[in-house]
N, C-alpha and C positions, 0 to 999 in steps of 0.2 A: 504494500500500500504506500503510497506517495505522500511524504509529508507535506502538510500545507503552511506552509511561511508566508506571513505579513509582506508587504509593502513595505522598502525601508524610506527613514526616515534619511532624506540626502541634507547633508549639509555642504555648504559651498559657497565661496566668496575670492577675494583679492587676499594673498597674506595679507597678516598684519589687522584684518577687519572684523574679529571677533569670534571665528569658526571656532577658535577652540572652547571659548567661553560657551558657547552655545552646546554647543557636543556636549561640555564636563555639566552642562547643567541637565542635558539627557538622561546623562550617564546617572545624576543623583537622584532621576525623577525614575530608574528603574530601568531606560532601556538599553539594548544591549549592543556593543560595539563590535566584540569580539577581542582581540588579544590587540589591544593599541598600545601606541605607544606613549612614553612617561616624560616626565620632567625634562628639560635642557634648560642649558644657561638661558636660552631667551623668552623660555616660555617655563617657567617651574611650577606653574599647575598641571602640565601637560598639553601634547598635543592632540591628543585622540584620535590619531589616524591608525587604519588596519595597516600597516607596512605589507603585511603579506599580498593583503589584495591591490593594494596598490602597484609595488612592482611584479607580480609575478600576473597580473590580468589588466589593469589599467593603463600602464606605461607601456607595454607590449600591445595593446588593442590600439596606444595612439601612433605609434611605432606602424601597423599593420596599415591605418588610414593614410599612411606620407605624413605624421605631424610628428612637431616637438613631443617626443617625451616628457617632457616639464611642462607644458602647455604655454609655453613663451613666446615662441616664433613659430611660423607654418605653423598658423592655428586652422582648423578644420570649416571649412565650407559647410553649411546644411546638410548638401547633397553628400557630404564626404562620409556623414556619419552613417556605417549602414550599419542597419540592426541585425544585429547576431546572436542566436537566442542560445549559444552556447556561454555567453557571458554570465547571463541570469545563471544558469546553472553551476556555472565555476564558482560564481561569486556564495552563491547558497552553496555550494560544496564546502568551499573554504570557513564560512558562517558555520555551518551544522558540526564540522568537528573542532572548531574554538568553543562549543558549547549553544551555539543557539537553538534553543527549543519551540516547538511549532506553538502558532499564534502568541508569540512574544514581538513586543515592538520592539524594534532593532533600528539602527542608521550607520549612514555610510559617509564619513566626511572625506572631503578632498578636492581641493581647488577645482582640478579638471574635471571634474562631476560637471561644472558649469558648460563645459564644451562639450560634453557626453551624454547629457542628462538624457536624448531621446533613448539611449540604449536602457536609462532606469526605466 
């Protein structure tokens, strides 16, 4: 039987414009990120991003369109983004064994969410 997983919640913005705060206040309100990452010098509440999913599915999908990696330069055209329904599936693969459980709110931060959002 096929687990059924939520909708995540995306967060997404400009560094520097409050993603993390937003995320850590998620995070307090119950939902779930998955194994992000923690304090740095410039951020020591955290940043709450999945590292995993970011490079091993996001950064390779902007890679696969001809765009920056980083989402800096050779940003993606509309038409560039195509929907690949093997993403959803990586992305909940990756989610289900960091621990998320079916019908749990959960979210996904990361800047290039903003260029990618129609694949959410």
């Amino acid at each position: 039987m096929e687990k059924k997983f939520n909708e995540p919640v995306i967060v997404t913005g400009v560094p520097r414009s409050g993603t993390s705060m937003v995320s850590g206040v998620f995070e307090l309100c119950g939902a779930f990120g998955g194994k992000v990452c923690g304090a740095t010098p410039w951020n020591q509440k955290g940043q709450f991003e999945n590292r995993e999913i970011i490079q091993n599915i996001q950064k390779p999908y902007m890679q696969r369109i001809g765009c920056c990696p980083l989402g800096q330069k050779n940003l993606p055209k509309p038409d560039d983004v195509v929907l690949d329904g093997n993403i959803r599936e990586q992305v909940l693969a990756v989610m289900a064994s960091q621990g998320l459980q079916e019908d749990h709110i959960w979210y996904f931060k990361d800047c290039k969410a903003a260029l990618t959002h129609q694949m959410w």
